[in-house]
N, C-alpha and C positions, 0 to 999 in steps of 0.2 A: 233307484237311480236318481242320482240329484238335478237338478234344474237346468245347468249346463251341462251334462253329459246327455240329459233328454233331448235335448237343444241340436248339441252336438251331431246327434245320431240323424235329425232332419236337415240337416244342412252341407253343403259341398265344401272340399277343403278349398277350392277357387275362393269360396266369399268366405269364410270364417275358420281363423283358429281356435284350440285350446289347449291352454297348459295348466296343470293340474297343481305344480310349483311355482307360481307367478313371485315375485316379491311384490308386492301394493308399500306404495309412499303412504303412512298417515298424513302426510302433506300435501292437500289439494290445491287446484289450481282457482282459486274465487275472484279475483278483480286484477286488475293492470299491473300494480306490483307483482302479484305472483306470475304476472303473463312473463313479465321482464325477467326475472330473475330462471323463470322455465326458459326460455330460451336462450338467454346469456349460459346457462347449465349444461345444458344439452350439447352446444359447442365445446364450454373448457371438457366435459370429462371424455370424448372423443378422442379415439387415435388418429383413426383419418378420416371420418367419412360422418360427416351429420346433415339430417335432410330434416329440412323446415316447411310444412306443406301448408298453406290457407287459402282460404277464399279474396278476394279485396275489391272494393267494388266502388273504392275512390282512393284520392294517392293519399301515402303518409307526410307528405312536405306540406306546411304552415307556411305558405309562402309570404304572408302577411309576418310572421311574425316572426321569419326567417329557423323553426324547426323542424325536427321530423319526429313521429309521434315515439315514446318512451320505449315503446317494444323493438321499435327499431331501433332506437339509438345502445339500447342495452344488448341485442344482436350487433349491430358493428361495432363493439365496447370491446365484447368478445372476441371478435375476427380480429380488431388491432393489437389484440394480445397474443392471437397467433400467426397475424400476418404473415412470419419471415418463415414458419413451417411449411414448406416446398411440398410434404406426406401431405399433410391435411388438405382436405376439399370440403368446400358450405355449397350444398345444391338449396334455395331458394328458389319455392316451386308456387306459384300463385295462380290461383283459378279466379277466374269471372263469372259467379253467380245468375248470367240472364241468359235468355235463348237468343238474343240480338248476338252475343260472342262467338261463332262459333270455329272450329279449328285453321280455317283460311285468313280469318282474320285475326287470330292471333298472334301472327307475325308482328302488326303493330302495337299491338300489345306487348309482348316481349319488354320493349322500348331501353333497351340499352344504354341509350343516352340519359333517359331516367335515373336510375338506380346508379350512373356516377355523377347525378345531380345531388341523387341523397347521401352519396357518399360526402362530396364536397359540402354537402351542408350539415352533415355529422362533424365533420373536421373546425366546419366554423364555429360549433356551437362549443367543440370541445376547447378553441383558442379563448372565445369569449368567455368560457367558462358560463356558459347558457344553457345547463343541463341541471337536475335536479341533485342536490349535492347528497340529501338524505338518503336518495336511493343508489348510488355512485359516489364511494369515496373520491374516487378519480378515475380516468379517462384519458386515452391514445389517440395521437392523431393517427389516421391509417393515409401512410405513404409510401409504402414500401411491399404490395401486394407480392409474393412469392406463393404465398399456396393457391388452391383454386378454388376462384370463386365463379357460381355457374348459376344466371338467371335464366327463370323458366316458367312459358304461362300456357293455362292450357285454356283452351276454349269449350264451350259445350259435344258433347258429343249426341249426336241426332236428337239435337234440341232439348237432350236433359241436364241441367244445371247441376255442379260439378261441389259439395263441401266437403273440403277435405281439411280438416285441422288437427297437426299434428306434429312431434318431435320425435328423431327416431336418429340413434347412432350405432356406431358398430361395435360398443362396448356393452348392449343391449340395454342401453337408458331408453327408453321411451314415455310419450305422454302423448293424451286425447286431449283437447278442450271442445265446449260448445261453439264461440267464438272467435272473431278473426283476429290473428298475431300481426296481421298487417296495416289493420285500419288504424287512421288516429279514433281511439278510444271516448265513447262519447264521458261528461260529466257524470260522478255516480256510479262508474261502473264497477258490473259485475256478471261475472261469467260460470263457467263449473268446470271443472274438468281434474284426473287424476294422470298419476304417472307412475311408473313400472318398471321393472329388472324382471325381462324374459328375452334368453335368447331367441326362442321358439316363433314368441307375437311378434319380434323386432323384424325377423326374416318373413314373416310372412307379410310384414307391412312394407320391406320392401320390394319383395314381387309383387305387392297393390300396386307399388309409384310404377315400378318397369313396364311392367303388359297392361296396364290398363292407365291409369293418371297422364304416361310419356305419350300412349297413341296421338295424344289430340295436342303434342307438340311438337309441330313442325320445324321450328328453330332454338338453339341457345345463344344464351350471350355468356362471353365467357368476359370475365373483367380482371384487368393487373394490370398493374405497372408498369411503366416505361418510360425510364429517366426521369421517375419522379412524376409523372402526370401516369393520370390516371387514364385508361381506355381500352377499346372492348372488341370482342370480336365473334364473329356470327359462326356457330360451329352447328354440326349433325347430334341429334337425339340421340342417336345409335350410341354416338361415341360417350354417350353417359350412361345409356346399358350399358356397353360393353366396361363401364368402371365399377358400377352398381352389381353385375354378376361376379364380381372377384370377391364383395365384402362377405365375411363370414364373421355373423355376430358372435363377439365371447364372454362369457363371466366366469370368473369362478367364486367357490362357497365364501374365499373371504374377502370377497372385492376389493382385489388390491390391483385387479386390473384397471382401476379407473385411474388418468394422469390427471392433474390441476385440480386436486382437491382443493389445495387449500385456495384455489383462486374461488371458490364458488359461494355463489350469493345467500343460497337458499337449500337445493340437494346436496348436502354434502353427505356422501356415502360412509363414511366414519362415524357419524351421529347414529346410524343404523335404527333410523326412525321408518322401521316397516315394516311386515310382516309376510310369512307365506299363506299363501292366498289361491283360491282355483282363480282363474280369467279366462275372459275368453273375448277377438277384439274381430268385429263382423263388418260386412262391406256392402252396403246395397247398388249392386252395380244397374248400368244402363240398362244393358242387356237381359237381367234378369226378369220373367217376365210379370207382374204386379201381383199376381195374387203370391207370389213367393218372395217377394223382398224381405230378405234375412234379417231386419232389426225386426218387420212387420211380424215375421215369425217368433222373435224373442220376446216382445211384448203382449202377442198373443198368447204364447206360452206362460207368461209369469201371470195375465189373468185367468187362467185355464187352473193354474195350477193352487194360485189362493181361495182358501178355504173358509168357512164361516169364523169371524174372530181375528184374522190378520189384516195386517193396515197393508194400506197399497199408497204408496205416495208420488205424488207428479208435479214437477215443476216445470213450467214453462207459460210462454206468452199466448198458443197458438192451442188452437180448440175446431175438431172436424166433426164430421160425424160419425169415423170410426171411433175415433176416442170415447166418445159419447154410451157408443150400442154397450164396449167394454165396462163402462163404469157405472152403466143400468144394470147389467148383469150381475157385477161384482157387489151390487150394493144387492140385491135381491136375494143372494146368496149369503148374505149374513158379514159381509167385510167390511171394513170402513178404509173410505178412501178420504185421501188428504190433497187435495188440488192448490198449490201454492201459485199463483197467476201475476204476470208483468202486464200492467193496462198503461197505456201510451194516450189514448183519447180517453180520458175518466167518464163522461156521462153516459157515450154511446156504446163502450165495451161493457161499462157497469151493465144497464138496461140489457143489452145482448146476452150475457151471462147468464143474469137474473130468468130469461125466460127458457135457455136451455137447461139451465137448472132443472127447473119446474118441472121440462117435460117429460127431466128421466122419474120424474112420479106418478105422471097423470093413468098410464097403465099400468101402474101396478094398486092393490090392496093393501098389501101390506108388505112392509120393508123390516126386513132381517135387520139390514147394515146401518151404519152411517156416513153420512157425507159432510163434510165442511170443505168451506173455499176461502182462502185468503188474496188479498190482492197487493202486492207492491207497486207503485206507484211512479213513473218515471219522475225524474229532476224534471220536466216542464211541468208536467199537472202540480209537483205539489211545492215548486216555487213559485208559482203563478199568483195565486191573491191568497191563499187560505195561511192564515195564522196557527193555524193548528197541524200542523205537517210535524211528524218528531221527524220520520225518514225518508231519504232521498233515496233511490235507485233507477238505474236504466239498466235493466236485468236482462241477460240473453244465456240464463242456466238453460240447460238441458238434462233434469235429473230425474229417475224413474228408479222405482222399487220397490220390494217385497219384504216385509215381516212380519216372518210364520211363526203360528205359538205352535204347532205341533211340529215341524220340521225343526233341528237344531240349527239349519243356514238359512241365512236372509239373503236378499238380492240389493245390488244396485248398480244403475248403470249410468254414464257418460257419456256425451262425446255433442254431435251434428244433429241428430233428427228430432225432428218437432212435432207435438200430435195435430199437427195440422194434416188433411188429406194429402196435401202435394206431396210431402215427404212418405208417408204411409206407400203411397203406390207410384211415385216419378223421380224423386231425386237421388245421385248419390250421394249418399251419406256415411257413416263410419262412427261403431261406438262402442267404449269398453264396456264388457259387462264383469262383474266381482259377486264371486257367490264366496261367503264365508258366516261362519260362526258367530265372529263380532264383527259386525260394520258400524257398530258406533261412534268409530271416528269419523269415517267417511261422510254417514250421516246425519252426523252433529253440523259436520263443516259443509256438507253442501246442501243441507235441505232445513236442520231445525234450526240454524240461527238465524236464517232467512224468513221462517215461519214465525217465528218467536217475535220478532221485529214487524211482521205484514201486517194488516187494515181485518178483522176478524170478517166472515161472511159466514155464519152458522145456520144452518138448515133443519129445520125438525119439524115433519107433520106441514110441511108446503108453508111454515108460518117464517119467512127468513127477512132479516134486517141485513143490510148492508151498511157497514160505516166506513165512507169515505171521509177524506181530506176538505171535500167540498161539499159533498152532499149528504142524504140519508136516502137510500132508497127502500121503502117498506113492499115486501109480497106478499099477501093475505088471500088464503081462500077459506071458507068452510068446508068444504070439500074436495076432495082431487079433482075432480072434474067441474068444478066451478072455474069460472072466470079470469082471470090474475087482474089487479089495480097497481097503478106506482104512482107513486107520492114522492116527489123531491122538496123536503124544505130543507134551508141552511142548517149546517153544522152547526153554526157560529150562532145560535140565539143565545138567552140569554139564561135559558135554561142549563144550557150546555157550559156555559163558563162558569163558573162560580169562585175559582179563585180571585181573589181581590187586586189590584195593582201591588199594594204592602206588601200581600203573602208571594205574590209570584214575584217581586223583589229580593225577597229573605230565601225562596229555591234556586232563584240564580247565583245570589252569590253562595251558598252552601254547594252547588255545582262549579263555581269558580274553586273551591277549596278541593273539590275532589279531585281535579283537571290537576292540582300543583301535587295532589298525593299518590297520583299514579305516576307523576314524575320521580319521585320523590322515593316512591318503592321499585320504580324500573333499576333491575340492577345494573346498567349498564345506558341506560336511555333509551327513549319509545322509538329511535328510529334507528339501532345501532345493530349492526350485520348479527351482533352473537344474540339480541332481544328477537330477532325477524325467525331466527333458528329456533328457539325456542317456542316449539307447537303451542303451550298452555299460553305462554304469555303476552301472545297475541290476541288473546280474550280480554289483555287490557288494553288494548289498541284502539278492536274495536266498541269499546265504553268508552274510550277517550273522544271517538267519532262522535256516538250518538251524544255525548253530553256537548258537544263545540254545533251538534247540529241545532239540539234543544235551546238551547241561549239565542241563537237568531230568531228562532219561535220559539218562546216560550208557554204561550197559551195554547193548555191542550197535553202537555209534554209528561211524561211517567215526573215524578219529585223525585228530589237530590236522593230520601233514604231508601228509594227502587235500586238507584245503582248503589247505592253503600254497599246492599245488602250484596251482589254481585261482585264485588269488588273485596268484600270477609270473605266469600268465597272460594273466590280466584286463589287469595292469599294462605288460607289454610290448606291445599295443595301443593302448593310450590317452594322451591328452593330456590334460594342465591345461587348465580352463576356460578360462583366463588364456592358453594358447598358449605360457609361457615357460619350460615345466620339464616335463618327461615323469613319467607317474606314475612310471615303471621308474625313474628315477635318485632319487626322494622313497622309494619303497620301501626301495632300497638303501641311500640314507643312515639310514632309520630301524631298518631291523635290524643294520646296524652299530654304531648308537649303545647306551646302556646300559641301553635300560627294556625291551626285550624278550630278555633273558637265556637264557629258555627256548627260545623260537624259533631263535635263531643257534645257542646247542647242537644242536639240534633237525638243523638245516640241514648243521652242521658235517660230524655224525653221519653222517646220508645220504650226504653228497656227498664225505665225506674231505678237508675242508678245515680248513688250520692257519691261513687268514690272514683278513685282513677280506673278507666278500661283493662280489662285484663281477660289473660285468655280463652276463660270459658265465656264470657262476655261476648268474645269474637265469634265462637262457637253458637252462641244465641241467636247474636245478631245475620249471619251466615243462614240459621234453621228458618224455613218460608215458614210462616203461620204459625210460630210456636208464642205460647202464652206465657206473658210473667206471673212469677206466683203471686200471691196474694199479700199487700200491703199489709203491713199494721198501720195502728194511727198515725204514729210520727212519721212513719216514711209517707203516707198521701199527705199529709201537711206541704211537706216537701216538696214532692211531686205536683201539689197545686201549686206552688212558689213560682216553681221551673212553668208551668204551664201558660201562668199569668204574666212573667216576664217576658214570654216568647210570641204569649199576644197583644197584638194592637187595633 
C-alpha cells in the first residue's frame, strides 16, 4: 500500500481527499511573481466561479506611496478583464491570523469601504501607469463591475487561528501556497506552493470554504457598479452557499474546457507542462481533536514510514519539539535529514538551533543517519553591515518530504503548516501532499535551489561549524555528554578575505559580462511572458539575480566562472523559442565574438585553450570537476602567457 493510500485509510473524508489521477503543474508557486500570475490564472481560466482564500494580517494599500501590493493589483488586472461577465462571480475570502479576531467582530473586518478603496487605487495606479510594466504588459481600469464580486472575512473560531491559502475554480484549476496572497509582500520574497487539475480535490476544497471557513462569517460585502461609481452592499453568507452548492467542478482528458488561455500569464494549459500524479489535499480543522490533526498524521506517517538510507527534507522557519522527537528518531534509524531554515534574528536563532541540535545527540551512542542544516537569511540580517551576504531571502516556504531508495515513489508536500507546535496540535491549516515516481521537478524548484543557495550548517560526531553572514559560531565536544562552548568571531577577518581589491575588480566586471550574455541568449528577453513560460529558462533569471546581488557584495561571492559553469549548462539543454537554433550554439558564437573579452580569457584559462570556443569546449566547461588533459611544452608556455597577463 503506498503512502497516501495508508494515509488515506486513517483519515475521514470531512478533512482529507484523494485522487489517484491528479494532474501536478511542473510549475511551482516560489515568490511574488509567481503569487501574481497564480492568481491573475485562476480567474482568466474560470467559467464562473473562482475562490481566492488567505490569511492577511495588515492591508494591501501603500498609502504613502499611493499602491496596493502586486498580488492584488494582478487579481483586479484580471477581474477588469472580465468585469462585464454578468456569469462570473470572484468570492475573496480572508482570515485574520489572531485570537483577538473572532467571528462577532468580523463584521468590521469585512470593511467594504476598504476593498472599493483598493479598487480605486488599482484604477489610479493603472491611469498613472504606476504598475510594474515587466510583470503586466497592460492594464484596465475596472468601471463597469457586472459580474459578482463578493468580500469575505472570517474570524477565529473558538480562538484557533484560521490559514487558509488557496485558489480554487470550477474548471478544477486549483493551488495551495505557504503564504499570504493578500499581504504586501515583504523585500526578497519567497514562498512555496504547487497547483492542480482535480476535479475530485477542487470539490472537496469547496465544501472546506462552505461548512467550515463560511461559519465564522457573519457578513458579505458584495461590490459593483452603479452609474459608474463604485459601491457595496451588506448580503447573507447563506446566499453564497446557496451559489457555492450549484458549482460542479469539470475537466476533460483534453483540457479544452478552460476559456482565456491565451490571456494567461503563466498556467497556460496548452503548454501541458504536468503530469499525472496521486494527491491528496488535507484540512486540520478546529474541531479536530490534537492528537489527530490530519497533516500531524501525514507527517507522522512519512517519518514512520522512512527507512534507513532515505532523505527526509524540511524547509521552514519554525522548530518545536515535536519536530525535534521525529527527526532524533529518523536519524537513529539510519536516514538523513535535510533541514533547510529561514532565521530572521541571526545571533539568537543561530545559538537556539545550535543547541537543539546537539541534543537530538546527546542520548544516543551511535547514529545510523545524517543530519545537516542550512540557514537562509532574511533581507534584514544580511543587508545590515556584513559584506559578504551573496543571498537575500525572507523565506515563508513550507516544504516537507520523502526519498525512498527502496520504494519506487517519493513524497512531497505543500501548503500552511509549520513544524512549529502550535500548528502540530491548534491551527487550521491546509496542504497538498504529491506522492509520485519523479518529484524532481517539484523538488528542484521548491527545496534544492533553495539549499543549493543557503549559509551550510554540517553536523558530524557533535563537532558542527556554522557559517553565517555575520558570524561563525563553533560547537565542539569530546564527547556527547560533554559540555557545548560557542565562540563568535567575525566572518570578515582577514583570514577569511583573501581576494585582493585588483582580483575582486577583474570578477566583477567578468559578472558584468555575464549579466549582458544571459541577455543576449534569452530568446525572447529575461522578462517577456513566453521567457516566464519556459520552466528551464528561468534558471537563467534566477543567475541573473544572484550575480546583480553579488556586485553589491562582492567580497565573499562564489566568482564569475561558478556561474559560467551554470549558465553551459543551462545552455546545452535548451532550445530557442523559435525551434531553429540551440541556445549551446548562440552561446558559443557569442563568447567567441569580441564583447565579452573577459569571459573567453576567463574560459581560456581554466580549460587550457589557444583557439576559438567550440562545442565540446562547452561540454567541458558545463562537466563540475572534470580535468584537462595533459599539456605538452608548448601549450604550458602558453597557458603560462595567458596566466601571467591575467595577473597583477
Amino acid at each position: 500500500m503506498s503512502y497516501l493510500q495508508n494515509l488515506r485509510s486513517k483519515l475521514d473524508n470531512y478533512i482529507a481527499e484523494y485522487d489517484d489521477n491528479t494532474l501536478v503543474w511542473d510549475q511551482t508557486i516560489s515568490n511574488e511573481v509567481e503569487h501574481c500570475y497564480l492568481v491573475h490564472d485562476s480567474i482568466m481560466l474560470a467559467s464562473r466561479y473562482t475562490i481566492i482564500s488567505s490569511c492577511r494580517n495588515k492591508s494591501p494599500v501603500d498609502k504613502d506611496n499611493g499602491t496596493i501590493s502586486c498580488t492584488i493589483f494582478a487579481m483586479l488586472r484580471a477581474l477588469a478583464q472580465r468585469q462585464t461577465d454578468n456569469k462570473f462571480n470572484l468570492f475573496l475570502l480572508s482570515s485574520k491570523p489572531s485570537s483577538e479576531i473572532n467571528s462577532a467582530k468580523a463584521n468590521e473586518e469585512t470593511s467594504q469601504h476598504n476593498w472599493v478603496e483598493i479598487v480605486e487605487t488599482y484604477n489610479d495606479q493603472v491611469h498613472t501607469g504606476k504598475y510594474d510594466k515587466n510583470l503586466f504588459p497592460n492594464a484596465h481600469t475596472i468601471e463597469n463591475i457586472k459580474c459578482g464580486l463578493f468580500i469575505m472575512t472570517a474570524g477565529c473560531i473558538n480562538n484557533t487561528p484560521q490559514y487558509n491559502n488557496y485558489c480554487i475554480n470550477d474548471n478544477s484549476f486549483s493551488a495551495a501556497t505557504s503564504s499570504s496572497l493578500f499581504n504586501t509582500s515583504p523585500k526578497y520574497f519567497h514562498g512555496a506552493g504547487v497547483a492542480l487539475i482535480s476535479p475530485k480535490l477542487t470539490r472537496f476544497m469547496m465544501r472546506h470554504c462552505m461548512f467550515n471557513q463560511l461559519d465564522s462569517v457573519p457578513q458579505v460585502a458584495k461590490v459593483y457598479s452603479n452609474e459608474k461609481m463604485l459601491v457595496s452592499e451588506i448580503i447573507s453568507a447563506n446566499i453564497i452557499i446557496g451559489k457555492l452548492k450549484s458549482i460542479r467542478p469539470k475537466c476533460n482528458k483534453k483540457l479544452s474546457h478552460f476559456p482565456n488561455t491565451k490571456e494567461c500569464l503563466l498556467f497556460d494549459p496548452e503548454y501541458k507542462d504536468f503530469h499525472h500524479e496521486q494527491a491528496m489535499w488535507i484540512n486540520n480543522l478546529d474541531n479536530t481533536p490534537a492528537p489527530l490533526k490530519p497533516v500531524h498524521c501525514a507527517l507522522e506517517e512519512m517519518f514512520e514510514q522512512a527507512a534507513a538510507g532515505d532523505t527526509i527534507f524540511l524547509r521552514n522557519g519554525k522548530w518545536g519539539k515535536t519536530i525535534e522527537k521525529y527527526i532524533f528518531n529518523a536519524v537513529i534509524k539510519g536516514c538523513n535529514v535535510k533541514i533547510l531554515k529561514s532565521v530572521r534574528n541571526e545571533k539568537a536563532e543561530t545559538v537556539r538551533m545550535s543547541k537543539k541540535i546537539c541534543s537530538l545527540y546527546k542520548d544516543a551512542d551511535e547514529l545510523q543517519g545524517s543530519f545537516e542544516i542550512r540557514f537562509l537569511f532574511s533581507s534584514k540580517v544580511a543587508g545590515s553591515t556584513s559584506q559578504a551576504t551573496n543571498f537575500q531571502f525572507s523565506d515563508y516556504g513550507n516544504v516537507y518530504g520523502l526519498i525512498s531508495k527502496r520504494n519506487a515513489k517519493s513524497i512531497i508536500m505543500t501548503g500552511t503548516h509549520n513544524l512549529g507546535d502550535q500548528s502540530f496540535f491548534n491551527n487550521h491549516e491546509n496542504m497538498i501532499i504529491v506522492e509520485s515516481s519523479n518529484i524532481n521537478d517539484l523538488y528542484q524548484n521548491l527545496f534544492e535551489d533553495f539549499w543549493s543557495m543557503a549559509e551550510a550548517f554540517n553536523t558530524e560526531k557533535i563537532q558542527t561549524t556554522v557559517n553565517t553572514p555575520l558570524n561563525t559560531v563553533h560547537i565542539a565536544s569530546k564527547s556527547i555528554h560533554d559540555s557545548i562552548s560557542f565562540k563568535l568571531p567575525s566572518v570578515l577577518s582577514q583570514d577569511c578575505i583573501k581576494l585582493t581589491k585588483i582580483k575582486v575588480a577583474i570578477d566583477c566586471s567578468n559578472k558584468k559580462e555575464l549579466l549582458t550574455l544571459i541577455n543576449k541568449i534569452s530568446p525572447t528577453g529575461i522578462y517577456s511572458i513566453a521567457f516566464r513560460k519556459n520552466r528551464k529558462l528561468k534558471a537563467l533569471a534566477v543567475i541573473r539575480q544572484q550575480i546583480e546581488n553579488d556586485l553589491k557584495n562582492p567580497l565573499g561571492s562564489p566568482n564569475a566562472y561558478h556561474y559560467l559553469k551554470k549558465i553551459a549548462q543551462i545552455a546545452l539543454v535548451l532550445k530557442g523559442l523559435d525551434n531553429k537554433a540551440r541556445i549551446a550554439n548562440k552561446t558559443i558564437a557569442l563568447l567567441n565574438s569580441k564583447n565579452f573579452p573577459g569571459l573567453k580569457r576567463l574560459i581560456n584559462e581554466k580549460l587550457c585553450l589557444f583557439d576559438s570556443i567550440k562545442y565540446k569546449n562547452l561540454l567541458e566547461l558545463a562537466s563540475i570537476g572534470k580535468i584537462p588533459k595533459r599539456l605538452d611544452h608548448k601549450q604550458e608556455k602558453q597557458a603560462q602567457k595567458i596566466k601571467q597577463s591575467t595577473n597583477i
